[in-house]
C-alpha positions, 0 to 999 in steps of 0.5 A: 500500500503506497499513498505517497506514489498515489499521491505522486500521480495525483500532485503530477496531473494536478501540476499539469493542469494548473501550471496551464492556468497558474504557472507556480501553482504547477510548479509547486505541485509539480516539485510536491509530486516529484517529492513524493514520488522519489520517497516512493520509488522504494514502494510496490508500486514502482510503476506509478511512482515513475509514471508520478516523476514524470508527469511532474516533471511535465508539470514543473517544465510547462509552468517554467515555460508559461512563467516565461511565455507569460513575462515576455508577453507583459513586457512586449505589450507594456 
């Protein structure tokens, strides 16, 4: 039984989604899944804590990229 890798999975599609709408929102929730997902690695559930490692790291590279996308869209337009 591994909540955290659960966990992990959940805090990666949530850091997707939000780092869409709110880049650090995703970004947090992105680094609070890879978190989690590294302390579970140990785990049964193997699979699910990588498959959570790597749609946090989605999560955390798109925020990073719409942070920036949306900063060099205020200084063109300001």
């Amino acid at each position: 039984m591994s909540r955290k890798a659960t966990a992990s999975l959940v805090f990666g599609i949530l850091g997707i989604v939000f780092s869409l709408i709110i880049p650090i929102a995703g970004i947090i929730l992105g680094a609070a899944g890879a978190v989690l997902s590294w302390f579970s690695r140990q785990s049964e559930k193997k699979k699910l804590s990588i498959t959570g490692m790597v749609l946090s790291g989605v999560g955390i590279v798109i925020g990073v990229l719409n942070m920036i996308f949306g900063m060099l869209l205020y200084s063109v337009f300001t």
